[in-house]
FIVEXRO-31735 format. One record per residue (C-alpha): x, y, z. Coordinates in nm, 3 decimals. Layout:
BEGIN
<roba c1="X" c2="Y" c3="Z"/>
...
! end
This chain:
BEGIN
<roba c1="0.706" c2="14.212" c3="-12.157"/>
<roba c1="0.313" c2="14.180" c3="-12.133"/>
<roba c1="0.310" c2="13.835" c3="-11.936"/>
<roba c1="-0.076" c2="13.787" c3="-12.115"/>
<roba c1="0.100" c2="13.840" c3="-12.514"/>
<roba c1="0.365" c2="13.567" c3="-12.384"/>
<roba c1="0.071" c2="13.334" c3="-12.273"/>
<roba c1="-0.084" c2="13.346" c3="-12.543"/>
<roba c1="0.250" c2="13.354" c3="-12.780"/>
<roba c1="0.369" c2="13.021" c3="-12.571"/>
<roba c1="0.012" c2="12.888" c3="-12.594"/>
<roba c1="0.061" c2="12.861" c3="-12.982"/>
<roba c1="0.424" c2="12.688" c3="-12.963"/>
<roba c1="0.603" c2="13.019" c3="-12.988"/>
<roba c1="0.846" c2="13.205" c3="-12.846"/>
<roba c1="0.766" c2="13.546" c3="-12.720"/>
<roba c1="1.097" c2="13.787" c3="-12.867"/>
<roba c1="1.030" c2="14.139" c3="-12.874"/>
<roba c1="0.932" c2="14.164" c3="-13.240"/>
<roba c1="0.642" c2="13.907" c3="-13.163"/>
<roba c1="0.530" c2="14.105" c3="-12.846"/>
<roba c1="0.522" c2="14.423" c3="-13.091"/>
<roba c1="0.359" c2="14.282" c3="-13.379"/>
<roba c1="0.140" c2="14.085" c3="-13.141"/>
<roba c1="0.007" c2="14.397" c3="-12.920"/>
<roba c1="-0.026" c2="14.608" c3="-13.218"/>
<roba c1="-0.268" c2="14.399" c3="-13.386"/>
<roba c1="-0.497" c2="14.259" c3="-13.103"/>
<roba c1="-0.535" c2="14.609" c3="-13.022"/>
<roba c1="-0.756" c2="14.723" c3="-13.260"/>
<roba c1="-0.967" c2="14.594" c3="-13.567"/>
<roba c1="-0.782" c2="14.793" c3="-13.788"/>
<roba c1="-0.645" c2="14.609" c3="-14.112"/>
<roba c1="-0.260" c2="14.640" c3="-14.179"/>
<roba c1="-0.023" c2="14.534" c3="-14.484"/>
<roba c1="0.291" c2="14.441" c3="-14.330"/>
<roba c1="0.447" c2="14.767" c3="-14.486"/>
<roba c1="0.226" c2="15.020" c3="-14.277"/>
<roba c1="0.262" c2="14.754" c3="-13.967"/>
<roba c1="0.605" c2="14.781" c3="-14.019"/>
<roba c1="0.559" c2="15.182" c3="-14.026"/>
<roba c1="0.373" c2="15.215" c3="-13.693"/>
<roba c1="0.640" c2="14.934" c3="-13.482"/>
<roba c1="0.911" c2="15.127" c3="-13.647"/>
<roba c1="0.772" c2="15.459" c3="-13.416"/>
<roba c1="0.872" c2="15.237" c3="-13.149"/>
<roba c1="1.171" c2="15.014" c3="-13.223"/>
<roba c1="1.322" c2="15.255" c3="-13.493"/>
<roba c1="1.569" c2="14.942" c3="-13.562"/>
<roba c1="1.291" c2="14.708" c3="-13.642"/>
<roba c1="1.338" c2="14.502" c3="-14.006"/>
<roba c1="1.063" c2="14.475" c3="-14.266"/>
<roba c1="1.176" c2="14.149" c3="-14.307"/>
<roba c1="1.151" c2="14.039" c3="-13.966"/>
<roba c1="0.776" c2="14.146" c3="-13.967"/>
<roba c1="0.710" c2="13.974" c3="-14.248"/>
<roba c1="0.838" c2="13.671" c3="-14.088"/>
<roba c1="0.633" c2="13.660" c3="-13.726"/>
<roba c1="0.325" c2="13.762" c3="-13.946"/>
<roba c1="0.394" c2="13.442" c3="-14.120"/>
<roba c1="0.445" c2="13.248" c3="-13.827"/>
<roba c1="0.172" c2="13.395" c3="-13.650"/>
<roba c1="-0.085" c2="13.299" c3="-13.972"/>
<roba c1="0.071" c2="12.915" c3="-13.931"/>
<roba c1="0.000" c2="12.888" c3="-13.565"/>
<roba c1="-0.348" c2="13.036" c3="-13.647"/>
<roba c1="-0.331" c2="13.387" c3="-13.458"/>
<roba c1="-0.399" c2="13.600" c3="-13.752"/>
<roba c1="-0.559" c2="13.616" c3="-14.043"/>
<roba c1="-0.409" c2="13.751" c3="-14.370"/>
<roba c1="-0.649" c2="13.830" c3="-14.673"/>
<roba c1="-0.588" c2="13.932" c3="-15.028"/>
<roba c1="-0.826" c2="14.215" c3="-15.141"/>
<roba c1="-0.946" c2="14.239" c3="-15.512"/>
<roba c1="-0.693" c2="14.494" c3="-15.559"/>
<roba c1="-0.420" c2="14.261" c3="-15.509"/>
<roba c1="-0.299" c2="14.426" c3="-15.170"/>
<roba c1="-0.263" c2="14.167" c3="-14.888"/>
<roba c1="-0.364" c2="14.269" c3="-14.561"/>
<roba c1="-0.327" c2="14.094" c3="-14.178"/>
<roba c1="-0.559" c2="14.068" c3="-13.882"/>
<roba c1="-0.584" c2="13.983" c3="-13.520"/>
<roba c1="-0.909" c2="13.805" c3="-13.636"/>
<roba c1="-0.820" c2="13.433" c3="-13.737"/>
<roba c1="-1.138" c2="13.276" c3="-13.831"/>
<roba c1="-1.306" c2="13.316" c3="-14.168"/>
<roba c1="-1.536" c2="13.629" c3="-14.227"/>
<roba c1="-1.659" c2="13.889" c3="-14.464"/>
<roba c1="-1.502" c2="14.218" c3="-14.566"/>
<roba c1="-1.657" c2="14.567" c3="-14.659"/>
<roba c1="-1.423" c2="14.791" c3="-14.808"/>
<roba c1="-1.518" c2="15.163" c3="-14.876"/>
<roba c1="-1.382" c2="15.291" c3="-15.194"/>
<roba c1="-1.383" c2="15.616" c3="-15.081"/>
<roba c1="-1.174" c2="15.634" c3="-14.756"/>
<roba c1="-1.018" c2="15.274" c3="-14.818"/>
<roba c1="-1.102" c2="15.180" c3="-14.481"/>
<roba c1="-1.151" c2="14.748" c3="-14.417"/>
<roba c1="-1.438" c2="14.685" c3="-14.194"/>
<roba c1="-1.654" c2="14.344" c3="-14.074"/>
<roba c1="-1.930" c2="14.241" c3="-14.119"/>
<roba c1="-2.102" c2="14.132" c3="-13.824"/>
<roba c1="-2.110" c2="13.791" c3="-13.724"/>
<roba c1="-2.507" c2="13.794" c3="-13.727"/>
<roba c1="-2.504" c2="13.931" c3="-14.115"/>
<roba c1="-2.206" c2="13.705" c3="-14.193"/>
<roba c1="-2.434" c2="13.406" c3="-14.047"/>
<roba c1="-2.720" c2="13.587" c3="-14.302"/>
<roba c1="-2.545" c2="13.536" c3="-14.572"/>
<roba c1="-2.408" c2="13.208" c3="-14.567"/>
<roba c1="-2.743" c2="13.118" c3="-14.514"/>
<roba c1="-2.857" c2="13.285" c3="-14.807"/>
<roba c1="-2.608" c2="13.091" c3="-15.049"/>
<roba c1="-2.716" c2="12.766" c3="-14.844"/>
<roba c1="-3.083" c2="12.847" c3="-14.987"/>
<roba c1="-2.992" c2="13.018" c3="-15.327"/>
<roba c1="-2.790" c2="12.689" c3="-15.404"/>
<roba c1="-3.026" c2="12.428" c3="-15.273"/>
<roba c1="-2.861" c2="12.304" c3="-14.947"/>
<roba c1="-2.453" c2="12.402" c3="-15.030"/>
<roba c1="-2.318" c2="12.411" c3="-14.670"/>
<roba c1="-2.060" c2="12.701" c3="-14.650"/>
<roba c1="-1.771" c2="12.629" c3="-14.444"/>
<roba c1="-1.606" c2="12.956" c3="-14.513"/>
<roba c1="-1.664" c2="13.286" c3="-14.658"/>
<roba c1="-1.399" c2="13.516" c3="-14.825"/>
<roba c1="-1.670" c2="13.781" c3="-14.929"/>
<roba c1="-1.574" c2="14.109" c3="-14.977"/>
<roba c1="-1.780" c2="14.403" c3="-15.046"/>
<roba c1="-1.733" c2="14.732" c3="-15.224"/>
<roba c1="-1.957" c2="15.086" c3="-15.160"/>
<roba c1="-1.907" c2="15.371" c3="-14.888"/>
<roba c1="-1.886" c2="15.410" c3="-14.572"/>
<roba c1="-2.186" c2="15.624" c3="-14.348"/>
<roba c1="-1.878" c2="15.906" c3="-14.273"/>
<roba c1="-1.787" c2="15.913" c3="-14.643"/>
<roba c1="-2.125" c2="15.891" c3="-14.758"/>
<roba c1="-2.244" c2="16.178" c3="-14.543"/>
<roba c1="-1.955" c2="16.368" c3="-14.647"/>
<roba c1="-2.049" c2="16.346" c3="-15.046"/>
<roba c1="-2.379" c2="16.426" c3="-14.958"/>
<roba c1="-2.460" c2="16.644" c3="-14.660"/>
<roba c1="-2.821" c2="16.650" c3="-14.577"/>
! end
């Protein structure tokens, strides 16, 4: 096993079993957006013998001790996230791909409400935003 996904497994008070590793690795390795279903899916590729329900279960550890983040779109579909700390979501309604906004625009906007509402401090932000993405975008319309 990766000795830095058990450091930082053990560093939360957790024990690093395969299924951990896996869901661990898979997540912090990209900023992709998963339901537990389709992370199921891709660890499945690897350890065919892999439960749903066990995935379920270290995702819900692993949002206890802080490591991940799980959000419920406006669509009702819950998704998880190597990315722990509150921030904003764009969603394109074309491609259904989950992106961030960046931390600069995220600190934009909080400001913004700050202002609009005459000196509300935000302490989080569970924004998320609907449109198209530049590929899909330049897709419906090619210039």
């Amino acid at each position: 096993m990766d000795d830095t996904t058990t450091w930082i497994l053990r560093q939360k008070g957790l024990r690093a079993t395969l299924p951990r590793v896996l869901v661990w690795r898979t997540l912090a390795a990209t900023d992709e957006h998963f339901t537990v279903e389709a992370l199921w899916s891709r660890l499945r590729e690897e350890v065919p013998e892999l439960e749903i329900s066990t995935v379920y279960r270290v995702v819900e550890r692993f949002a206890e001790a802080g490591l991940v983040r799980t959000t419920t779109l406006p669509d009702g579909v819950k998704v998880v996230e190597a990315h722990p700390a509150f921030h904003p979501h764009v969603i394109c309604e074309t491609c259904g791909r989950v992106f961030h906004l960046p931390p600069e625009a995220a600190g934009r906007l909080s400001d913004a409400v700050g202002e609009a509402l005459a000196g509300f401090r935000v302490e989080a932000i569970q924004f998320v935003g609907r449109g198209r993405c530049a590929r899909c975008a330049r897709e419906a319309d090619p210039a």
